[in-house]
Each structure stands twice: as structure tokens, then as C-alpha cells.
VOGU-3710 file (C-alpha; in Angstrom, 3 decimals, decimal comma):
1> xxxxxxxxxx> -17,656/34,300/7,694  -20,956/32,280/8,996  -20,113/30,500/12,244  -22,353/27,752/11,386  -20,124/27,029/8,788  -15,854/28,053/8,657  -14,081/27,367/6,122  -10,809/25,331/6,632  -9,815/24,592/10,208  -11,455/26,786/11,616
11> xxxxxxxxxx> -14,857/24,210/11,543  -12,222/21,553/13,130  -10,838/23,982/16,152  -14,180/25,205/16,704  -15,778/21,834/16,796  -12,841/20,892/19,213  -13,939/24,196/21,191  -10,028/25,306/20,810  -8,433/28,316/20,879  -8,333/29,203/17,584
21> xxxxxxxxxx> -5,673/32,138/18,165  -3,073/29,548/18,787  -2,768/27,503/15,421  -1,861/28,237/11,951  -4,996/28,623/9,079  -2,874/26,985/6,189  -4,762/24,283/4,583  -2,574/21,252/3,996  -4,076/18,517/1,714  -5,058/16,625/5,236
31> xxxxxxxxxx> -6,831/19,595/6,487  -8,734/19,636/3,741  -9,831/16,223/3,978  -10,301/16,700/7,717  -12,393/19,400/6,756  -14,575/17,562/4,446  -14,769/14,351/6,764  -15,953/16,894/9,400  -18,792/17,553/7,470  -19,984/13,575/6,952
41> xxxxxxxxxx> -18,426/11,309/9,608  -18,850/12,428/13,178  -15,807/13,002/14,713  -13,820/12,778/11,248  -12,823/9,100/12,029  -13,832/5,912/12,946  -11,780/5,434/16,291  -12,028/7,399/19,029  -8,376/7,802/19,811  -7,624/8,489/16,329
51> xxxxxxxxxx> -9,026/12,395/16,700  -7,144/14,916/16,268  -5,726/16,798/19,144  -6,468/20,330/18,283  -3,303/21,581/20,383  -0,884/19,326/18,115  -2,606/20,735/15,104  0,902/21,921/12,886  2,275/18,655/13,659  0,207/15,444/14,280
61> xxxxxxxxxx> -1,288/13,996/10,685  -4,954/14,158/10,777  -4,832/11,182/8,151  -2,396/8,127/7,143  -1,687/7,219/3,938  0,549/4,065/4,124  2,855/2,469/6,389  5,784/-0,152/5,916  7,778/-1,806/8,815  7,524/0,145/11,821
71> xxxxxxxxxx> 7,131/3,743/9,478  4,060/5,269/8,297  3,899/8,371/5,838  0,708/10,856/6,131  -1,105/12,237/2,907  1,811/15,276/2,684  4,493/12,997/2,441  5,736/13,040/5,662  7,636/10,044/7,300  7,133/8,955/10,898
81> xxxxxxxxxx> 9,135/6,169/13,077  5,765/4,531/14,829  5,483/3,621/18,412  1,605/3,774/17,900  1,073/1,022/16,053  -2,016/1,473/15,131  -2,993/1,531/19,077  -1,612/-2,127/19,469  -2,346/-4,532/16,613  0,784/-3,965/14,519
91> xxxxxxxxxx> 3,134/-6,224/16,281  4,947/-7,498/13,546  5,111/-4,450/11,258  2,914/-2,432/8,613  2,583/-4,582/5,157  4,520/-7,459/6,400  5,246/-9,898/3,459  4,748/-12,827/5,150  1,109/-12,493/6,385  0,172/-10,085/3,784
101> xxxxxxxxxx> 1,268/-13,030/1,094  -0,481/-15,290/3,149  -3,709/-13,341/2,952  -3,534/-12,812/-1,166  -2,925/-16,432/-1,586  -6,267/-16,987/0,786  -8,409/-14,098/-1,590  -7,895/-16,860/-4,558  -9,616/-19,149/-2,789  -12,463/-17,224/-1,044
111> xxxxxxxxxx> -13,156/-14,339/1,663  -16,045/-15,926/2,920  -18,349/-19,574/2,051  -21,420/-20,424/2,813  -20,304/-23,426/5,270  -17,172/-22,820/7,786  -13,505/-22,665/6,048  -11,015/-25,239/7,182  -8,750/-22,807/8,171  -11,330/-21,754/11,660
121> xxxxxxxxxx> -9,669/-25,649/12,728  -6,499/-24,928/11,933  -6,245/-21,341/13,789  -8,205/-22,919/16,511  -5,415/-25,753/16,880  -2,715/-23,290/17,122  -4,853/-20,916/19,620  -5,540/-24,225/21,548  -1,615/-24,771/21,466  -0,598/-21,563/22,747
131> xxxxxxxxxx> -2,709/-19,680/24,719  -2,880/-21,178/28,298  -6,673/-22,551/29,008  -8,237/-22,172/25,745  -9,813/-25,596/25,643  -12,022/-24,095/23,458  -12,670/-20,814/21,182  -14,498/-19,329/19,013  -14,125/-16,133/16,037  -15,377/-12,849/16,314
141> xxxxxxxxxx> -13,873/-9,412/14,752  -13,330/-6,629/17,206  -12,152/-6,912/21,082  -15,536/-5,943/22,438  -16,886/-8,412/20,578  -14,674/-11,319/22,133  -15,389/-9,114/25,566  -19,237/-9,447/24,876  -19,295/-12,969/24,502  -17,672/-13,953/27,350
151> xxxxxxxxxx> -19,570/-11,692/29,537  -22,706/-13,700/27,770  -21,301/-16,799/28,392  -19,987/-16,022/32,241  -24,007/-15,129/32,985  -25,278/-18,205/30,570  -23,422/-20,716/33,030  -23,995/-19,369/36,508  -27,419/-18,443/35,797  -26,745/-15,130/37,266
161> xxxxxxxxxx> -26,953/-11,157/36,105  -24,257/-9,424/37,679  -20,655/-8,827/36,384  -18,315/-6,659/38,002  -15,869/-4,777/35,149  -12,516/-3,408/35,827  -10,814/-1,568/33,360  -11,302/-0,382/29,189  -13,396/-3,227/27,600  -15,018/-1,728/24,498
171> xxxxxxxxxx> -18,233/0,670/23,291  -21,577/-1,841/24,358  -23,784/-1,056/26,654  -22,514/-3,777/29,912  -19,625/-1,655/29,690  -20,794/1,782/29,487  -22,914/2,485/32,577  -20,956/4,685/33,804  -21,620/7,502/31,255  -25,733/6,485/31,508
181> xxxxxxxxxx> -27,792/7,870/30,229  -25,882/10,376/28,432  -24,562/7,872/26,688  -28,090/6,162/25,281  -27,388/3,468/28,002  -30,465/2,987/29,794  -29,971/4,108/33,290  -31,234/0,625/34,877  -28,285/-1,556/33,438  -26,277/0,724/36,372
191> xxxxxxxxxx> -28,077/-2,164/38,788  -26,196/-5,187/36,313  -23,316/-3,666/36,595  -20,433/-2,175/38,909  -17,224/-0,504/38,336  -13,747/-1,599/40,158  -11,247/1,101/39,855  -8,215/-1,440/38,238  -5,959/-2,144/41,003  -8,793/-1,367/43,910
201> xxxxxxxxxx> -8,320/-4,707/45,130  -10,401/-3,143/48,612  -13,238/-1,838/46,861  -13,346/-5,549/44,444  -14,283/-7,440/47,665  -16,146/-4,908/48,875  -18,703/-5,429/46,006  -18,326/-9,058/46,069  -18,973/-9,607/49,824  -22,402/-7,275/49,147
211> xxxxxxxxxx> -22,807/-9,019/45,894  -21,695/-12,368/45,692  -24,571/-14,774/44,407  -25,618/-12,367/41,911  -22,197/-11,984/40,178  -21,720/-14,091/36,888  -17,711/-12,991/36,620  -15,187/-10,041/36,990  -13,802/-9,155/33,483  -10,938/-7,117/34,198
221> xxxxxxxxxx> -7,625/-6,130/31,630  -4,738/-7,511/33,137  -2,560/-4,932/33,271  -2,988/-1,601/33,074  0,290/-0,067/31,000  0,857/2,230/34,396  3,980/1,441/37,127  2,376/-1,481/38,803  4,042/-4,013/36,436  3,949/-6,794/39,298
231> xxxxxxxxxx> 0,002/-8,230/38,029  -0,616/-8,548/42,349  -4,371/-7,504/41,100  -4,870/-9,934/38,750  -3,585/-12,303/40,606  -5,779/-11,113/43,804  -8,973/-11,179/41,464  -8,503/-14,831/40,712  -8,052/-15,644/44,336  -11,147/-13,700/45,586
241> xxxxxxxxxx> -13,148/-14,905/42,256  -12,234/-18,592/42,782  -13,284/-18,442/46,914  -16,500/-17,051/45,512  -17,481/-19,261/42,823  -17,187/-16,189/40,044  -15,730/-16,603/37,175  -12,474/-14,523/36,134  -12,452/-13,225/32,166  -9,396/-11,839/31,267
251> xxxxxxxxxx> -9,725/-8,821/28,530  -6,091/-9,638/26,719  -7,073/-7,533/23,991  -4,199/-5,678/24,168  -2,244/-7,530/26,295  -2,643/-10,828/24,659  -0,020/-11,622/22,003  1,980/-8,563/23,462  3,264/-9,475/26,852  4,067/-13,062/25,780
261> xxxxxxxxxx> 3,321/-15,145/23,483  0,595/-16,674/25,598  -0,346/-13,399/26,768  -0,886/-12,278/30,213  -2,032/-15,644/31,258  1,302/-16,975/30,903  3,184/-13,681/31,327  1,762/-13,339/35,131  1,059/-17,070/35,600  -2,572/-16,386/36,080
271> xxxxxxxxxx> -5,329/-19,003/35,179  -8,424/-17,310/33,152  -11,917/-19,119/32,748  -12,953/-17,224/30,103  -10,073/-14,715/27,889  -10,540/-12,461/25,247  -7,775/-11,906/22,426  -7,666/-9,246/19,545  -5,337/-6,679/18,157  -2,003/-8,503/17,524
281> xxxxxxxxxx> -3,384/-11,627/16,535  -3,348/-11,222/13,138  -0,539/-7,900/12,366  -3,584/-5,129/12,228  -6,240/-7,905/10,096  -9,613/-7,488/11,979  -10,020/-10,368/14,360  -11,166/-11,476/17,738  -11,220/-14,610/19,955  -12,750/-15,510/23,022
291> xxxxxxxxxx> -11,294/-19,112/24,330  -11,620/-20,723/27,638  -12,065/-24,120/29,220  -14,472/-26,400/27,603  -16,475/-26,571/30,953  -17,594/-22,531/30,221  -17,530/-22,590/26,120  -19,782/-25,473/25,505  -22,424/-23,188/27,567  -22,720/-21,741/23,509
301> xxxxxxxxxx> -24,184/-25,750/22,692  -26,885/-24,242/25,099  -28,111/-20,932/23,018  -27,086/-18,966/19,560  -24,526/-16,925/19,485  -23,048/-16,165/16,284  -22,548/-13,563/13,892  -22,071/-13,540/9,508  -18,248/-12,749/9,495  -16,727/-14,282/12,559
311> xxxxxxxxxx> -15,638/-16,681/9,739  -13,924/-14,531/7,132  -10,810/-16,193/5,973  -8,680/-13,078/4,935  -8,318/-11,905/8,868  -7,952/-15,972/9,445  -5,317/-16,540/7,350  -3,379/-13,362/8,383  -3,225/-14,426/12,001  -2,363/-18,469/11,324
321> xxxxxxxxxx> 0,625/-16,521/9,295  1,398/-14,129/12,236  1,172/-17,211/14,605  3,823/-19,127/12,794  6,198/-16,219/12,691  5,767/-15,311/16,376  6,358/-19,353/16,512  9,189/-19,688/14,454  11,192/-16,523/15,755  12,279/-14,883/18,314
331> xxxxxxxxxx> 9,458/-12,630/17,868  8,996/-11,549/21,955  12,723/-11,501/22,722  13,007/-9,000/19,873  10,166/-6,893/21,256  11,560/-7,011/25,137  14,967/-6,207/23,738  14,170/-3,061/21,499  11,930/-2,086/24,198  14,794/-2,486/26,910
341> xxxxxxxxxx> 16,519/0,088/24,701  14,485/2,506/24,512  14,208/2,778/27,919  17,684/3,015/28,468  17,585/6,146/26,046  14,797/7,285/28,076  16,427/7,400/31,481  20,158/8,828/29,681  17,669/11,473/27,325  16,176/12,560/31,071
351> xxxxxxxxxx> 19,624/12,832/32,663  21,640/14,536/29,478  19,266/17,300/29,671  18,914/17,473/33,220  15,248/17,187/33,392  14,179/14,764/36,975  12,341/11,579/34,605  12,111/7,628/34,513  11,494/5,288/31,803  8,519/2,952/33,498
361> xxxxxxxxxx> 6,399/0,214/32,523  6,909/-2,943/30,477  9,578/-2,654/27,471  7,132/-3,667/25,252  5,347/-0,507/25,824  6,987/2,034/28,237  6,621/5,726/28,673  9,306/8,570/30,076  7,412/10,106/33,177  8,533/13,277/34,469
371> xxxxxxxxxx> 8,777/13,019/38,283  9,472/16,840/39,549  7,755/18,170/42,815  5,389/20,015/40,230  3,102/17,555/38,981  1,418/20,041/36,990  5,024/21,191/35,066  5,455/17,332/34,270  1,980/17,031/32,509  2,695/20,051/30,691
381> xxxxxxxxxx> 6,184/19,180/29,930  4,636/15,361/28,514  2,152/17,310/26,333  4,745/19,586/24,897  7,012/16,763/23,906  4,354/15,180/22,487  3,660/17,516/20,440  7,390/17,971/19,518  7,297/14,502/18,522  5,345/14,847/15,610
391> xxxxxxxxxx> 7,115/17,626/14,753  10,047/15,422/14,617  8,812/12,930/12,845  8,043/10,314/15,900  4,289/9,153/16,142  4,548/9,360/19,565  1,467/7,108/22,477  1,455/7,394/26,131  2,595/4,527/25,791  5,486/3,525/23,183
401> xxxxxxxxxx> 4,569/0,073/21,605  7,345/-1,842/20,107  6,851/-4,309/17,176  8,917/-6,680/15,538  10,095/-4,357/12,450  11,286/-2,332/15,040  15,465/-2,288/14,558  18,321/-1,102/16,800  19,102/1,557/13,909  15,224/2,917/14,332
411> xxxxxxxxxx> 15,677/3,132/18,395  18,323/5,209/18,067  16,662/7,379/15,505  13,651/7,830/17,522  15,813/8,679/20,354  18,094/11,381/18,999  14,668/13,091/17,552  12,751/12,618/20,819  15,726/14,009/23,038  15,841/17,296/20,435
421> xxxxxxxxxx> 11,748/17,624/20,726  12,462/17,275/24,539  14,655/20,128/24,520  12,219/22,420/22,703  9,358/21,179/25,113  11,566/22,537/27,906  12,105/25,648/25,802  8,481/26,227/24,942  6,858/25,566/28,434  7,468/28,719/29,958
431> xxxxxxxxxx> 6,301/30,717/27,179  3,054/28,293/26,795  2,290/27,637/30,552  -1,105/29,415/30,227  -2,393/27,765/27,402  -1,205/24,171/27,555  -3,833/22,308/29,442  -3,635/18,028/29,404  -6,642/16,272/29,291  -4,369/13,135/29,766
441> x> -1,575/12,181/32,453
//
């Protein structure tokens, strides 16, 4: 056997650097394809938190083959309940009729003209409608994208070079420094850019009382899916932004159709300049939007900023369908409620089995954290079950997103399977102490 080159999963363990001693050599059908997308696509995937964990390897898919509702079903047939959701867009449900109807009826007409559609006015209307303070917006297709822009427009208005980031915003460069140069960022963008731990609201005025009148704008996320569900930072970074004469973009990429139907902004009651929106706008269709108020967005009347496919009427017309249903139904109740119980299985699965653990976080997307004295047993206790989960058929997140195909019948499903993988997580753990190590908490 040539170590440049094992056959099977062994080229996927070892690329992981993972024990190989600890998993199975059977090739299912996905392995195989992992194998071979090893072997072309860096990483096997396109998506960072799509790869693999190599210590789930006999029971999280490597690959999807279709989903419907809130289930999915990988290439070996197997069904999962998803709380996943493709990490956030899905907020309505995989292969939902209405927006996937709308978006054949839209590929009759055209995917993409050579002038703009009349459907960019009419999603812009109903973003204008229902997001708080988007005066004004424009397309784009990924989150960083919408994150980008408004960075670009933040230093466009003030006429300075600074931004201050707190929080996930996407792969480019302003918000990668800390990785440089590793990372191919040059090292000197480090000067253009500081880090705020989220929720550091010391260390934010810190770097805005030494940097002040070079900062163009704090983009920060919201929220940051941990305990502190109260949005005091946000709220604080508004307050210090507005005595300083920075402006505030808000990253609602995830939490923007998700929270609320206005987002974050109207979930916290927290006034954005600039806001960027992706994920479950459109159900899982790639699409972005950055909106703000028309003082900041007609900045773009100033310079070009524009890309080919920030027009493409597919993704358009599957988020003016999505909008209508959130709209028209109680699409966010629905979402708060299922999410409400699951929690409440959370805290009676933690006290049934006797194990010291609290459902936290938003209902939309909570977690069960184990709160023993041993903070190590609790982060290998979450890994186990996590693991378990797949084995149960649950496609289990840190963080358990809820979407609108979600029914009472599929809570308690998900439930009764993750309070059986809990149990054999609790069996396992002493036998695997040594060789379960978390890279997450």
C-alpha cells in the first residue's frame, strides 16, 4: 500500500490526520465518491462546514442526495430529520412547491437578460416593505458578497479606511486578517482592520477611542447563537457607533429572515445604516442583499459596483415566492413554536436520563448544553451525541435550526431518537475518553 496514495478511506482519514485504528474500512457508495472527490476538489466539497468529521465517519453522510420538507436522504438511502438546514437557508423546507413552482414558471421566461428583469423592482418593493431601514438595496449572490459591499460603501461615504469587524462575515480578504499571511492575505491589510471579540463591548471602545477618525463602520453579526440572547452588544455598538460618527452594518446573513421577519433589526429593535441579508431569503436559492438608508446607498451613484449575476431571476423569483409565504402565514410563529418544543424535550431528555443539561439559545435555533463541574466530560459528552445522532438518523448542528416544514409529529421523532443516541453517548464516553477530542464547544 503506497502512502502517497490509499485506497478507500484510508486517503480521507489520513488527509484528516485521524486515527485510522478507530473507523471501519468498508466502502459505502459515499466513500467512494468521497474518495474520488478527494482526489479533484480540495477538501471534497465546496463549503467549509460541509467536511466530513473524520470521528463521525460510520455515521455522518459524506454526500446528500435529495431532501423534501425538513428530511434529506444521503446517496445509501438513508433518511435524516434535518435541523441543519443546509447551515441556515432552508427556512421553509427542502423542494417547497410553492417557490420551487414559482422558479419553473420564471425559467420559461428567462434566467438572465441583457437589461435588468422587472422582478429586481418588485423584490426590492417587498425588501423595502419589510426589512426596517432599507431605503434602498441592491442584489448580490452570497452573504460575503452583501458583507463586501457594505464595507465598500461604509469607507466610500466617510472617506475613511478603517472598519472594525466583529464576528463570522465571509472568506475575502477585509475579513481574514487574522489568519495573514497564511492565509494569502497580505500582512499589511492587519493595519485596515481590527478584530472585536463579539460581545467585548470594553475592548470595541477601546479601539474606537484609539481609532476613531479613521473608522468607516463596525460590521458586526447580531447575535451570536450562544446564551447571551438579550442583543445588549448590538445595541451598545449602535450607541458607541452613533456618538462617534461610524457607521453600524449589521451582517443578518443568518440572522435576517430567521429571528423575525424583519430580522434582527426588528427582532432587537436596533437601527442599522447599512444590513446585509442572505440565506433564508429565498428557501436555499443563491441570493444576497445589502439595503440601507438612501443617505449611504446612493454613495454606489458615486463609483461601479456591480457584478454579471446579481440579476438572475431564478434566485429572484424564489425569494419574492418565499416573501409572500413568510407574508401570508404564520411562518415565524411556526418556527418559535416548534422551536419552543424542542427545547422543552431538551430540558425533560436531560432530566429523564439524569444527565445535569439546559436547552439555551433562541427556539429558532437552540442547542442542549451540558453544564457538569467537568467541562471537559460535557464537550465530550456533546461530541458523542453528535455522533449518535447520525447514527439515529438526526442531522444534528450546534445549533438546531427549525424551518417551517418542521411538524409537531417530526419534534417528537427527533426527540425520542436524540434521547436514545444520548443514552449511548453516556454509555460510550467512558470507554472513548482517550480518543474523543472536540475541536468545537
Amino acid at each position: 500500500m503506497s502512502p502517497s496514495k490509499p485506497p478507500g478511506t484510508f486517503r480521507y482519514l489520513q488527509w484528516h490526520n485521524a486515527p485510522i485504528t478507530l473507523f471501519t474500512t468498508i466502502m459505502k457508495l459515499s466513500d467512494q465518491y468521497f474518495d474520488r472527490a478527494l482526489s479533484l476538489i480540495p477538501w471534497g466539497t465546496q463549503t467549509n462546514a460541509k467536511r466530513p468529521i473524520p470521528f463521525f465517519n460510520e455515521t455522518m453522510p459524506k454526500f446528500i442526495e435529495r431532501g423534501k420538507g425538513c428530511r434529506l436522504w444521503d446517496m445509501d438511502g438513508k433518511e435524516y430529520i434535518d435541523f441543519r438546514l443546509s447551515l441556515g437557508p432552508v427556512t421553509l423546507g427542502y423542494c417547497y412547491d410553492e417557490v420551487d413552482d414559482a422558479v419553473r414558471e420564471q425559467m420559461q421566461k428567462g434566467v438572465l437578460f441583457s437589461m435588468a428583469s422587472p422582478r429586481e423592482l418588485e423584490l426590492a418593493e417587498m425588501i423595502r416593505s419589510t426589512v426596517p431601514n432599507a431605503e434602498m438595496c441592491r442584489f448580490m449572490k452570497t452573504g460575503e458578497d452583501a458583507n463586501l459591499s457594505n464595507v465598500r460603501i461604509a469607507r466610500a461615504y466617510t472617506k475613511r479606511d478603517m472598519i472594525l469587524m466583529s464576528g463570522y462575515h465571509g472568506y475575502p480578504d477585509w475579513f481574514a486578517t487574522e489568519d495573514s499571511p497564511n492565509n494569502g492575505v497580505p500582512e499589511f491589510m492587519k493595519e485596515y482592520v481590527k478584530v472585536i471579540p463579539w460581545g467585548d463591548c470594553e475592548e470595541a471602545e477601546r479601539l474606537v477611542r484609539r481609532y476613531g477618525e479613521r473608522i468607516a463602520c463596525i460590521i458586526s453579526i447580531p447575535y451570536d447563537f450562544n446564551e447571551d440572547t438579550s442583543g445588549s452588544y448590538i445595541r451598545y455598538l449602535r450607541t458607541l457607533t452613533r456618538e462617534h460618527g461610524i457607521l453600524l452594518v449589521m451582517d443578518e446573513v443568518l440572522t435576517g429572515f430567521r429571528l423575525a421577519l424583519g430580522g434582527a433589526q426588528e427582532f432587537f429593535g436596533v437601527d442599522a445604516d447599512l444590513a446585509s441579508y442572505a440565506k433564508a431569503i429565498a428557501n436555499g436559492y443563491p441570493l444576497s442583499t445589502y439595503v440601507g438608508k438612501r443617505e449611504y446607498m446612493q454613495t454606489l451613484d458615486r463609483f461601479k459596483m456591480t457584478t454579471t449575476y446579481a440579476g438572475e431571476t431564478l434566485s429572484i423569483a424564489a425569494a419574492i415566492a418565499t416573501m409572500k409565504i413568510m407574508k401570508r402565514e404564520k411562518v415565524h410563529e411556526h418556527l418559535w413554536a416548534m422551536g419552543t418544543l424542542l427545547m422543552e424535550h431538551f430540558d425533560a431528555m436531560a432530566k429523564e436520563i439524569g444527565v445535569e443539561g439546559k436547552a439555551m439559545g433562541l427556539p429558532v435555533a437552540s442547542w442542549l448544553k451540558f453544564t457538569t463541574p467537568d467541562i471537559q466530560f460535557n464537550e465530550r459528552l456533546a461530541y458523542l451525541w453528535q455522533r449518535e445522532l447520525y447514527r439515529e438518523g438526526i442531522f444534528a448542528n450546534l445549533r438546531w435550526f427549525i424551518c417551517y416544514s418542521h411538524k409537531e409529529s417530526d419534534i417528537h421523532e427527533a426527540a425520542e431518537k436524540a434521547r436514545r443516541a444520548l443514552h449511548r453517548a453516556l454509555e460510550c464516553e467512558p470507554n472513548e475518553r482517550s480518543t474523543t477530542v472536540p475541536f468545537y464547544h
